[in-house]
Structures are given as C-alpha cells and as structure tokens.
BASE-416088 format. One record per residue (C-alpha): chain; x, y, z. Coordinates in steps of 0.02 Angstrom, whole numbers. Layout:
<torkols>
TORKOL, chaine, X, Y, Z
TORKOL, A, X, Y, Z
...
</torkols>
This chain:
<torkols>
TORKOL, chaine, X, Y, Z
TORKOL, A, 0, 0, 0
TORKOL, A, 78, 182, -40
TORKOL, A, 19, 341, 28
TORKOL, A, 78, 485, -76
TORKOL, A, 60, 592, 85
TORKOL, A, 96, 525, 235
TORKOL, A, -42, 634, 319
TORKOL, A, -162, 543, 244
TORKOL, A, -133, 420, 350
TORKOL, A, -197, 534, 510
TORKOL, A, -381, 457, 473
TORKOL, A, -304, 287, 518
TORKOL, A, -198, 348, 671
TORKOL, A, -371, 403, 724
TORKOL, A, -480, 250, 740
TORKOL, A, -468, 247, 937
TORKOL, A, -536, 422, 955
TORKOL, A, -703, 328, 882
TORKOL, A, -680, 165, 943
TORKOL, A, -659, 187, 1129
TORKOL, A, -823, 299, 1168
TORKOL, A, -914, 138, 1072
TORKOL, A, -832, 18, 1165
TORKOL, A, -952, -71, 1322
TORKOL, A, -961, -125, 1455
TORKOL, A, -826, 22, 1534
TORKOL, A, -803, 57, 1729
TORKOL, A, -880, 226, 1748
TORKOL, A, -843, 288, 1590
TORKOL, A, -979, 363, 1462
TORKOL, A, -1049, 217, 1339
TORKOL, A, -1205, 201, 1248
TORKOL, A, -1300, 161, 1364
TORKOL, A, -1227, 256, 1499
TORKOL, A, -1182, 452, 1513
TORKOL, A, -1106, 593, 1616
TORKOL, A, -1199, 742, 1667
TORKOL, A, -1103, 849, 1557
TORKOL, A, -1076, 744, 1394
TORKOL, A, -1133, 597, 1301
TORKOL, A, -1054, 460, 1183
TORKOL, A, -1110, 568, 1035
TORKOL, A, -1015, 716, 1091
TORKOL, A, -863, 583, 1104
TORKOL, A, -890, 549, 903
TORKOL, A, -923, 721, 882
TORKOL, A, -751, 783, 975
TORKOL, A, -666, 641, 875
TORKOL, A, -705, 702, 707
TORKOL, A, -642, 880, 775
TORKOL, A, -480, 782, 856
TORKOL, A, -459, 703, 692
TORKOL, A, -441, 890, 585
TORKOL, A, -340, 966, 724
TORKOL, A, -241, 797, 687
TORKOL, A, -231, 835, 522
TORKOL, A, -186, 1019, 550
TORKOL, A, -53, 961, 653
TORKOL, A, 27, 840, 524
TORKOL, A, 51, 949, 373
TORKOL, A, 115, 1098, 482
TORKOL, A, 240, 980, 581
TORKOL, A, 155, 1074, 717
TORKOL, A, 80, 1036, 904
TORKOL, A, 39, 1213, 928
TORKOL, A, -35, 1227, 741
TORKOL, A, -152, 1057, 806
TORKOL, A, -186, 1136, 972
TORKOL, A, -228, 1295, 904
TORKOL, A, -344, 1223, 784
TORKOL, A, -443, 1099, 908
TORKOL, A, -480, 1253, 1016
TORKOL, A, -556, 1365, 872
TORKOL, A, -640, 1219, 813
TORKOL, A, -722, 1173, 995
TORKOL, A, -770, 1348, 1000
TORKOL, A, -860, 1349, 851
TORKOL, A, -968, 1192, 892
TORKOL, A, -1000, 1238, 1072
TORKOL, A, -907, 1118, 1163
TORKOL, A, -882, 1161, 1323
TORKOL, A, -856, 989, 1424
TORKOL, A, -682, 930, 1423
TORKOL, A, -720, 783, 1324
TORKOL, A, -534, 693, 1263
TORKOL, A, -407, 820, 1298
TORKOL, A, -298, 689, 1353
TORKOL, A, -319, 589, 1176
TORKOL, A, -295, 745, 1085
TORKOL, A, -113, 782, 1163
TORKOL, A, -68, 600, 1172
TORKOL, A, -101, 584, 963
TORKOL, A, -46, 751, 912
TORKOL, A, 153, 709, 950
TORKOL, A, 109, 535, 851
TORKOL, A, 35, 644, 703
TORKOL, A, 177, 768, 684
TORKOL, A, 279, 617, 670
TORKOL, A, 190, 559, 511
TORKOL, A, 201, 734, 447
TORKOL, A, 400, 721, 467
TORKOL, A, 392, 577, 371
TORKOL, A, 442, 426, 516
TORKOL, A, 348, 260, 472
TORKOL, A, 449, 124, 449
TORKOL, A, 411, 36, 637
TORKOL, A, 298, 92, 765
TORKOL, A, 447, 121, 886
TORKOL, A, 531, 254, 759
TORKOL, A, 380, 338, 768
TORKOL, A, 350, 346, 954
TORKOL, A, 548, 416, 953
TORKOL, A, 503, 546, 857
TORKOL, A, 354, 583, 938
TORKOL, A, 456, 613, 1105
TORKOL, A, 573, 740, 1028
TORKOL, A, 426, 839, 940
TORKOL, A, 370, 856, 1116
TORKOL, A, 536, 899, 1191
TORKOL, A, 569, 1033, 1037
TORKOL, A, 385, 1116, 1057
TORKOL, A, 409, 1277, 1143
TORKOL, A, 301, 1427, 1228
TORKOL, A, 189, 1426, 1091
TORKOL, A, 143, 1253, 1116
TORKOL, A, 133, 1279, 1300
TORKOL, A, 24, 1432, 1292
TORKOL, A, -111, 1347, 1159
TORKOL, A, -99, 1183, 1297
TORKOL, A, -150, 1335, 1418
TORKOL, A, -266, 1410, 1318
TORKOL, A, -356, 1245, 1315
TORKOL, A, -363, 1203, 1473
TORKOL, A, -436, 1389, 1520
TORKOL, A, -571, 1366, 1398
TORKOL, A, -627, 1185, 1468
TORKOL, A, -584, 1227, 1661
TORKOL, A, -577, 1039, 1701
TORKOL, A, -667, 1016, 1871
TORKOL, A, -513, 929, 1950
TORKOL, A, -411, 1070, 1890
TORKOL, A, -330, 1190, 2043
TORKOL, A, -249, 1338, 2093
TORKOL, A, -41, 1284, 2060
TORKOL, A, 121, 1358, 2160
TORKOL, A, 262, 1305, 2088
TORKOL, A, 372, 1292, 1950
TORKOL, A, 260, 1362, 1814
TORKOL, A, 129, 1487, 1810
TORKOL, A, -11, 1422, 1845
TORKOL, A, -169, 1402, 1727
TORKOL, A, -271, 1586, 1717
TORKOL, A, -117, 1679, 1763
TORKOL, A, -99, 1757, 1603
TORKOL, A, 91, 1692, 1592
TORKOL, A, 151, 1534, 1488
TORKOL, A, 301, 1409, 1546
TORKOL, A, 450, 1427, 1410
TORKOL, A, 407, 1252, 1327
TORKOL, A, 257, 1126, 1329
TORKOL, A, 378, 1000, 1415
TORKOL, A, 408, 1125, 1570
TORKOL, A, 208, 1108, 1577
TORKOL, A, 197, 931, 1566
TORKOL, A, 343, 893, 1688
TORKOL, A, 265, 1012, 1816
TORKOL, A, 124, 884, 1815
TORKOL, A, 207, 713, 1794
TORKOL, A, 97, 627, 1925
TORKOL, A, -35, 623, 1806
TORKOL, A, -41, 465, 1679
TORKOL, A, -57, 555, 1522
TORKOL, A, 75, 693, 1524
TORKOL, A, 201, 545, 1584
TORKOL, A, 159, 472, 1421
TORKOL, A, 218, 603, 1331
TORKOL, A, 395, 649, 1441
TORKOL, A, 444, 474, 1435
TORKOL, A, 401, 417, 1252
TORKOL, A, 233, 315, 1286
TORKOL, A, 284, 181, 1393
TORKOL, A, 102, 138, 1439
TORKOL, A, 20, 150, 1279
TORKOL, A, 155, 41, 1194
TORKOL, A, 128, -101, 1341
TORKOL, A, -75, -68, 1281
TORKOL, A, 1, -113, 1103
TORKOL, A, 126, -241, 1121
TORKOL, A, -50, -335, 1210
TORKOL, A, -183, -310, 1083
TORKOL, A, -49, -381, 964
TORKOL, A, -21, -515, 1079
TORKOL, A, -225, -555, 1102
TORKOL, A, -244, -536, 933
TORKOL, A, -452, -515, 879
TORKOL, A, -583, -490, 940
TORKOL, A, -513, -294, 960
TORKOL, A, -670, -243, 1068
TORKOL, A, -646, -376, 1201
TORKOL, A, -456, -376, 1191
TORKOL, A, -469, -187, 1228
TORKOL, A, -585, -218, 1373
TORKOL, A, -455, -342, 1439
TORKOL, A, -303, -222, 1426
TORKOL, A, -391, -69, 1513
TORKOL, A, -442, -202, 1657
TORKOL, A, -246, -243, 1641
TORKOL, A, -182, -64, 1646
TORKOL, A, -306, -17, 1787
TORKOL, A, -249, -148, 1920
TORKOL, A, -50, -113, 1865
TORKOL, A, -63, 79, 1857
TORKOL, A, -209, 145, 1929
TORKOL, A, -281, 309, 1861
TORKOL, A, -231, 458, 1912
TORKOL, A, -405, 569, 1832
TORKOL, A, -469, 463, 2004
TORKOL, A, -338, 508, 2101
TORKOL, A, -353, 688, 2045
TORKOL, A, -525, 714, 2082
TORKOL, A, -549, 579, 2244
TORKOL, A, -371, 581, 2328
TORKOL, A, -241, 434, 2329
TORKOL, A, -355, 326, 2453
TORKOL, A, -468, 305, 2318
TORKOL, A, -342, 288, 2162
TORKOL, A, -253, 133, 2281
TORKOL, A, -437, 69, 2313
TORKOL, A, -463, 59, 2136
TORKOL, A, -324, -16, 2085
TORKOL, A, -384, -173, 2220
TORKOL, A, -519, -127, 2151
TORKOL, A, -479, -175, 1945
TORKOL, A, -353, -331, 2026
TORKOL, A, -504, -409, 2098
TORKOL, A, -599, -379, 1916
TORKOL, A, -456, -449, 1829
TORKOL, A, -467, -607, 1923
TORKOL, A, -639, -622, 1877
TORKOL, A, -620, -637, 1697
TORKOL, A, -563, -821, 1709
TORKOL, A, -726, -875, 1808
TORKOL, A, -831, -745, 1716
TORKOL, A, -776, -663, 1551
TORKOL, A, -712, -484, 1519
TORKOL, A, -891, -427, 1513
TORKOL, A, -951, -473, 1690
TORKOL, A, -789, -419, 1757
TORKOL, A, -816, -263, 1690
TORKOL, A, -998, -270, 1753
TORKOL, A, -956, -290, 1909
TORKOL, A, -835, -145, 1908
TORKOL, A, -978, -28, 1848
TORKOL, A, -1065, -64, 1967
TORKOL, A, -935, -20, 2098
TORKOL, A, -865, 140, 2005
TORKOL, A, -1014, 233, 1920
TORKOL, A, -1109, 264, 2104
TORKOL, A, -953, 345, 2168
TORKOL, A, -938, 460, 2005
TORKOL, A, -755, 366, 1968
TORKOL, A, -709, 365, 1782
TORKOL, A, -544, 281, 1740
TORKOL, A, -533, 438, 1611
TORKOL, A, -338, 445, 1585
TORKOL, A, -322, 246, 1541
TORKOL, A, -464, 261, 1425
TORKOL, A, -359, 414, 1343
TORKOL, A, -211, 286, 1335
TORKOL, A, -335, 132, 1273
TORKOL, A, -383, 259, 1112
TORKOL, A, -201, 295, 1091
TORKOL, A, -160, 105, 1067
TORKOL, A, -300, 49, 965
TORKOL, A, -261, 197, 853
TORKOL, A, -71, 132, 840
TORKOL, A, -155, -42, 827
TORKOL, A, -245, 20, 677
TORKOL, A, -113, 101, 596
TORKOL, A, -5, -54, 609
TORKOL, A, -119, -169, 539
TORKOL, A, -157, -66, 389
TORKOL, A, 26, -8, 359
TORKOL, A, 81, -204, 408
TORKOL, A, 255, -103, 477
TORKOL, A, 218, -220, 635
TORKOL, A, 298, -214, 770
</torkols>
C-alpha cells in the first residue's frame, strides 16, 4: 500500500478516538447506554471528528501548537464546552507530527520521534496547551504554586515540556515525557491477544487499571481512592477467568459509576493504542 502523503494516514492513526467511546461494558466511563452529566457518547464521536482535523492540521504543519490551536477554534465553534478527550488529543498530536515528518517504517521510530517533537515544542505550544485548558476549566483542575505559572495567570512556561513535567503525577502527560511507555505495553498486548479488538481492549484497560491505577481518580478523589481502585480492577481482573471480560467489567460498573469514578486517563491511553493498533495493521510495519 503507498500513501503519496503521509498525512493521509492521520484518518487511520485516528480510529481509537471513535472506537473507545463505542466500546461497552466500561467502569464509569460514558458508553451508549450510559452518560455523564455533562456529555454523552455522541459528543465523544463528535469531538473525535474535531480531534481528527486538528490531527490533520497538526501533520502537514509539523506542528503541536498549529493542532492545538486548531482543536480550540474548532471546539469553540461547535459549542463544546465539556472537556471531552483532551488527554487523547495531546497523546495523538506528538504521534501525528511524526507522520508529517515523514517517520513510518516501525511503530517504535515513530514513538521516538514523537518524544522529541514534544521535547522541541516551545512557549507557543505551552500557551495553546494553556489556552485549552482555560477554555474547558476541568473540574479537578486547581490553583498551582510552583514551577510554572499556573493556569489563568496570564503567563506561559518557556516550553510545553516545562508544563507537562510540572504535572508528571498524572498518567497522560508521563506518556508524553517518557516516550509512551504505557500506551506501547496497551500495544505490544492487543498484538499479543490478537481479535476480537473490542474484548481484547476491554481486557487491557482491566490490565492497565490494576498495574497503574488512574490518576483522573486520584485527581478528583485523593490517593485513598486511586489505591482502592487499583484493588479494586485486581479483583476484576481475576474475575475474567470465572466470568468473562464482560461481567468483570460489570461488576466494576457497578462499583465505580455510584461513586462518580471514571478511569478517564487509561481510556485516553486505550484510544491511543488501538489507534497505533490500527495504523499497524493497515501499514503491516508491525511491530
């Protein structure tokens, strides 16, 4: 298969931003069936197809701040006001800018070069990553002292790493300082499960749950209850061998969506893989 333009290929690097609202049973997280005060699964496939153009953006510019800048106009225009996938946004806009630069020939050469298009983004990217988050106000998001301004001030850190290492407890930016670590352990195990994707995903994010916890829980409950959910997703995971990923699951729900608990930064890193699933498969550059 060639590609005369290697951002073409965005619309496959993109499948998890549609897959992962769809998939069901989740742990708290918006489904079908199921959905959050403040947004829906059809806002999820309507963000994605605005993820996917800021993707885009991103790619033929060789830009974060270009695919930032674009996803907030964009969310502005349709209304959005619910912080719906930031975290999938940022976590495929370093992969995108690596197509743009022309790095396909194996997954891991474009994961490398998705780390140094984050280390080489500077205050521009930082201030559109700002910009963002002051136009969503994510409810778990606080007053910071430290090392950067913090979020409102009206000041920008010198480079979109200094923001994301000022925050390195949480899941996501981690991701992105230390070359996807997470999301290529997500990988390496849908490869290794093989088909069906949609139970094989369901498997992983029970996986990645009771090894790493999620730390959009721990944000918005405290540490007590990001360490009771991990138990939590261990005792789940054990469950799939007497009952199947589905009751597992099930049983999960029922534990997490009473407290309000939404396992949202695994589910960003979930999308991320399926999308680099996709793109594999497709390409057939493998591992």
């Amino acid at each position: 298969m060639v590609f005369k333009d290697s951002c073409s290929m965005v619309s496959l690097l993109s499948l998890g931003l549609y897959y992962e609202p769809v998939l069901y049973p989740k742990p708290g997280g918006v489904t079908l069936f199921y959905r959050h005060s403040d947004k829906s699964v059809y806002d999820f496939i309507v963000n994605a197809t605005l993820v996917e153009s800021s993707l885009a953006e991103a790619c033929r510019g060789r830009s974060i701040s270009l695919g930032l800048a674009t996803y907030r106009v964009l969310v502005e225009r349709f209304g959005l006001k619910s912080n719906i996938a930031l975290g999938s946004l940022m976590l495929h806009l370093p992969l995108s800018v690596s197509l743009g630069l022309g790095v396909a020939s194996s997954i891991y050469d474009l994961v490398s070069e998705a780390r140094r298009v984050v280390e080489s983004t500077g205050e521009d990217g930082a201030r559109e990553y700002y910009r963002l988050l002051e136009y969503f106000k994510p409810s778990h998001l606080g007053v910071y002292y430290g090392i950067v301004p913090s979020i409102g001030s009206g000041y920008y850190p010198r480079s979109l790493i200094e923001a994301l290492k000022a925050s390195s407890w949480d899941i996501v930016h981690r991701e992105l300082i230390e070359g996807y670590p997470i999301t290529l352990e997500a990988l390496n195990m849908l490869w290794d499960y093989g088909d069906p994707l949609e139970v094989n995903a369901l498997r992983v994010t029970l996986i990645l749950l009771a090894r790493h916890g999620d730390t959009l829980i721990a944000s918005k409950f405290g540490y007590s209850a990001y360490k009771k959910a991990i138990v939590e997703a261990r005792i789940a995971l054990e469950l799939i061998d007497k009952d199947g990923v589905y009751r597992a699951i099930e049983w999960l729900d029922n534990l997490w969506r009473p407290r309000g608990w939404n396992p949202g930064a695994i589910l960003d890193i979930i999308a991320t893989a399926i999308s680099l699933y996709n793109y594999t498969r497709v390409l057939g550059i493998g591992k």
